[in-house]
mmCIF file of the C-alpha atoms, coordinates in Angstrom:
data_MODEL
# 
_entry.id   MODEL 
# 
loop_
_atom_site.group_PDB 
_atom_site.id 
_atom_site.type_symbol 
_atom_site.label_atom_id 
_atom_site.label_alt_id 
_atom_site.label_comp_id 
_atom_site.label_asym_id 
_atom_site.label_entity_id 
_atom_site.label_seq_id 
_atom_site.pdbx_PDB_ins_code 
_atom_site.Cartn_x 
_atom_site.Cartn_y 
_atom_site.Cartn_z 
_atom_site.occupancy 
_atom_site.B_iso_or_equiv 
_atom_site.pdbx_formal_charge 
_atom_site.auth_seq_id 
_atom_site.auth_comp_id 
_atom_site.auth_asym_id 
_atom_site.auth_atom_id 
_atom_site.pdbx_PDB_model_num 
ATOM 1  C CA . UNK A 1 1  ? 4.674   -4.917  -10.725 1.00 0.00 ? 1  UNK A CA 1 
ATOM 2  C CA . UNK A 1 2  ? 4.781   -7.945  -13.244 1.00 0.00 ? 2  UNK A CA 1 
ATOM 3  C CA . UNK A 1 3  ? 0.488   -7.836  -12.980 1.00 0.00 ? 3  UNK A CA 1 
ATOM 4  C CA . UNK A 1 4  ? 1.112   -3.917  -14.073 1.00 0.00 ? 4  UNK A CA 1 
ATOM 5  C CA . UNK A 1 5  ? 3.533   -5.116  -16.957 1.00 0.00 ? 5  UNK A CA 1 
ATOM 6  C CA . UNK A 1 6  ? 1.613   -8.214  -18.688 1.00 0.00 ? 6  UNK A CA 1 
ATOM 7  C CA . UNK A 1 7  ? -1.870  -6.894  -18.265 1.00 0.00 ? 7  UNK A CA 1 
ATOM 8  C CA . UNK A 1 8  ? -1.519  -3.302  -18.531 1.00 0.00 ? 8  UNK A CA 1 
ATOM 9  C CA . UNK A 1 9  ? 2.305   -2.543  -20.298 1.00 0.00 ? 9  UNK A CA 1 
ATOM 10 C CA . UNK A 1 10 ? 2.713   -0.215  -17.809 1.00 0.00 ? 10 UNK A CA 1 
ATOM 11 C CA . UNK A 1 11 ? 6.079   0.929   -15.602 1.00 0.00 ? 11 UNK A CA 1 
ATOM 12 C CA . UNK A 1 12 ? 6.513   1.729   -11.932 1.00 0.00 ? 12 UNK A CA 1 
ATOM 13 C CA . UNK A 1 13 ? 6.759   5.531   -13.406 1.00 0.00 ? 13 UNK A CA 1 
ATOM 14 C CA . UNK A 1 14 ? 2.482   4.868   -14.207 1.00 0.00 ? 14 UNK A CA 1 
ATOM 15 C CA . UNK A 1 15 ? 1.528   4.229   -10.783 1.00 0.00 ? 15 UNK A CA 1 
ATOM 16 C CA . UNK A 1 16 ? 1.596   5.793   -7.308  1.00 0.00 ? 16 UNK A CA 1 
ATOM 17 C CA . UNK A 1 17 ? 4.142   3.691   -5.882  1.00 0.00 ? 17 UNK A CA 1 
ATOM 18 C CA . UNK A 1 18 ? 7.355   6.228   -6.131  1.00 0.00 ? 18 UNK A CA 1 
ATOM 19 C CA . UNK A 1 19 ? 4.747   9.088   -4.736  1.00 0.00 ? 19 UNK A CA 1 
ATOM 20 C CA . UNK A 1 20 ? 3.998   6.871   -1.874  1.00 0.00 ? 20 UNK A CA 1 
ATOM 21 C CA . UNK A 1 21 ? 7.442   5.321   -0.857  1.00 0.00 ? 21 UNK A CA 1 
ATOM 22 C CA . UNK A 1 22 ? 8.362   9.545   -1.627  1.00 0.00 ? 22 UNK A CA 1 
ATOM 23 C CA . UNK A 1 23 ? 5.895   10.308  1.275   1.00 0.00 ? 23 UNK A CA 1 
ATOM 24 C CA . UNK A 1 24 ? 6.978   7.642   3.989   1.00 0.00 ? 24 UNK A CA 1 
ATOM 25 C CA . UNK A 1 25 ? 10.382  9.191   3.363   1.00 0.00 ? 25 UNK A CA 1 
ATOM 26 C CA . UNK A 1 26 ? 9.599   12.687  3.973   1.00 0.00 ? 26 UNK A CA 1 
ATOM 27 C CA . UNK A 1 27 ? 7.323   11.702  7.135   1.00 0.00 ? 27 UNK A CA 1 
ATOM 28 C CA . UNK A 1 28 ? 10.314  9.917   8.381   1.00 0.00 ? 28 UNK A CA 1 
ATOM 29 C CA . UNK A 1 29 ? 12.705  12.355  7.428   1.00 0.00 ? 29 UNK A CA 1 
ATOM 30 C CA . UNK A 1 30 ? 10.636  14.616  9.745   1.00 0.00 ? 30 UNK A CA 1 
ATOM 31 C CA . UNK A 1 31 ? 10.679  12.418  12.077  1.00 0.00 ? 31 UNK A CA 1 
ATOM 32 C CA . UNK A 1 32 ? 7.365   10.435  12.147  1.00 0.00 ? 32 UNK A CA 1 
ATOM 33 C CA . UNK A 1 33 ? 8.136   7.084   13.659  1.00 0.00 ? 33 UNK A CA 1 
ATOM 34 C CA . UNK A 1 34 ? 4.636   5.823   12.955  1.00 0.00 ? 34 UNK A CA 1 
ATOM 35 C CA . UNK A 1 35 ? 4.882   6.276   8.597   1.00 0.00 ? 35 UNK A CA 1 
ATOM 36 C CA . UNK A 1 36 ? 4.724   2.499   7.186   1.00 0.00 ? 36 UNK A CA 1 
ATOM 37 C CA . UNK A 1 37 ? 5.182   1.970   3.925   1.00 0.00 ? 37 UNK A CA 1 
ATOM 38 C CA . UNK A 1 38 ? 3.006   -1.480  3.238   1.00 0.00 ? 38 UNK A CA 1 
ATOM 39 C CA . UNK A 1 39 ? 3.754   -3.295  -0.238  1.00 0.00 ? 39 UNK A CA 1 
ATOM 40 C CA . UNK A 1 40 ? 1.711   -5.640  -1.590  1.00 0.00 ? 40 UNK A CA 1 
ATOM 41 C CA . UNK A 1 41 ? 3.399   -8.482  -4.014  1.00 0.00 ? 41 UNK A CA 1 
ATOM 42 C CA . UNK A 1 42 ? 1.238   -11.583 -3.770  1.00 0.00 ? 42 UNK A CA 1 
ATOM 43 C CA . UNK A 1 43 ? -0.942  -12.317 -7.302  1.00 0.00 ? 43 UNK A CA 1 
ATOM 44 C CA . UNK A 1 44 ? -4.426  -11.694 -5.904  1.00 0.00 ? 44 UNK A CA 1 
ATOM 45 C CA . UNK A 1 45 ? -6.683  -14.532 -6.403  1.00 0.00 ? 45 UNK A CA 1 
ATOM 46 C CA . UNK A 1 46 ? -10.437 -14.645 -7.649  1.00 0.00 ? 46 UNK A CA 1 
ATOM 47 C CA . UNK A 1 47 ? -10.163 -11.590 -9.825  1.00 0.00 ? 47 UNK A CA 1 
ATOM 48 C CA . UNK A 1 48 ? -10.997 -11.247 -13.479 1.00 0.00 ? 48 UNK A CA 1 
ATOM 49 C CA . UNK A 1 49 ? -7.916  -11.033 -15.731 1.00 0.00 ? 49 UNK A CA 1 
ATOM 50 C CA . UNK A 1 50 ? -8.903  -7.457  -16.622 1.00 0.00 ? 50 UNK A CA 1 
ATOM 51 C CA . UNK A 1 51 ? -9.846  -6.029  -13.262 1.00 0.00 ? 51 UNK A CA 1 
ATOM 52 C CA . UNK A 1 52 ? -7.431  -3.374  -11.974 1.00 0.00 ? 52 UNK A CA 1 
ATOM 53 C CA . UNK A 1 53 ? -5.148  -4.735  -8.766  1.00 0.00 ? 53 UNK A CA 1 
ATOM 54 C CA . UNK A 1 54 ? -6.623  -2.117  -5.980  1.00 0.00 ? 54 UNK A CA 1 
ATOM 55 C CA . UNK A 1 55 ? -5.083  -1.970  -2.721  1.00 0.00 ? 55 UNK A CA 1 
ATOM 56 C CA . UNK A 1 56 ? -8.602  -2.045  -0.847  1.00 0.00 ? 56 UNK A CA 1 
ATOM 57 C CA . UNK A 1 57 ? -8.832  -5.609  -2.705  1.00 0.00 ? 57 UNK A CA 1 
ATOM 58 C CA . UNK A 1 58 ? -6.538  -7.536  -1.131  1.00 0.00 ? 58 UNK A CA 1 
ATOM 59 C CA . UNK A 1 59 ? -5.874  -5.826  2.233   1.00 0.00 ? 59 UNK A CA 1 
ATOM 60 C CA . UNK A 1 60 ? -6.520  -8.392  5.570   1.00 0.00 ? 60 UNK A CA 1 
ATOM 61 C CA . UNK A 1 61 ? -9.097  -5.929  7.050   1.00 0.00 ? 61 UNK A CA 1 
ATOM 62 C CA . UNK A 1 62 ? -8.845  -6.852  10.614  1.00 0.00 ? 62 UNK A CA 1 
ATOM 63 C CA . UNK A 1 63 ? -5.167  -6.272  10.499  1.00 0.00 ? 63 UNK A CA 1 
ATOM 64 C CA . UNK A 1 64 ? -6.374  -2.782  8.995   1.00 0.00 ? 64 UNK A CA 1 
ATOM 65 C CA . UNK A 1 65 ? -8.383  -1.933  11.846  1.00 0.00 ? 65 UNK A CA 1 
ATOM 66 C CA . UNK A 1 66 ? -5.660  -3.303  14.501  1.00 0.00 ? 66 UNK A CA 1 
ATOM 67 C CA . UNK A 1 67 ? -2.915  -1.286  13.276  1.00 0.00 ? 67 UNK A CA 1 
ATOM 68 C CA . UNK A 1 68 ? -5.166  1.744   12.732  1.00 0.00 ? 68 UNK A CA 1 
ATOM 69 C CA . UNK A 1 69 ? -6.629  1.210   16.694  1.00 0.00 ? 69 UNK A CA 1 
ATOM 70 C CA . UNK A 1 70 ? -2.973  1.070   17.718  1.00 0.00 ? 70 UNK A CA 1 
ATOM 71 C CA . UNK A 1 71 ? -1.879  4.134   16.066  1.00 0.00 ? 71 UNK A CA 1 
ATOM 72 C CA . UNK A 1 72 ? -5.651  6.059   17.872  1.00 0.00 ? 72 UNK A CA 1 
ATOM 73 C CA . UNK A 1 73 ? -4.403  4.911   20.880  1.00 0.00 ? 73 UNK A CA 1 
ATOM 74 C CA . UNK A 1 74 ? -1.032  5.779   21.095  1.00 0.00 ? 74 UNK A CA 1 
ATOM 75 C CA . UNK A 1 75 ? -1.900  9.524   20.093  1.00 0.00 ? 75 UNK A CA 1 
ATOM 76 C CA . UNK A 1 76 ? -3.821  10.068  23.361  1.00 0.00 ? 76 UNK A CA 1 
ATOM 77 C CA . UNK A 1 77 ? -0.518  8.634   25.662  1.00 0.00 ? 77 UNK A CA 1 
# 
């Protein structure tokens, strides 16, 4: 969030963040034990001061594909 402030003046109202902790709510509320909501807070490194933090920048893709192979899996128990 204090990326979104200095470089782009913008609020937690600006970005999808309340629409996506809103959704892991609902899908828990209904009762999906599986919803996750994943945060990110680390500065990402090796990116130009003006580039836009992305979430597909700085996820650990292995850990991606683990958790996604899981999830497959356990839908066919």
């Amino acid at each position: 969030m204090n990326w979104w402030i200095d470089n782009r003046r913008k609020s937690y109202y600006a970005m999808n963040s309340l629409d996506q902790a809103g959704l892991i709510n609902q899908l828990k509320i209904l009762g999906n034990k599986d919803a996750e909501l994943i945060t990110s807070w680390q500065q990402r490194s090796g990116m130009s001061e003006n580039s836009s933090p992305h979430t597909w920048s700085f996820i650990d893709n292995a850990d991606l594909a683990d958790w996604l192979s899981r999830l497959a899996l356990k839908g066919t128990e």
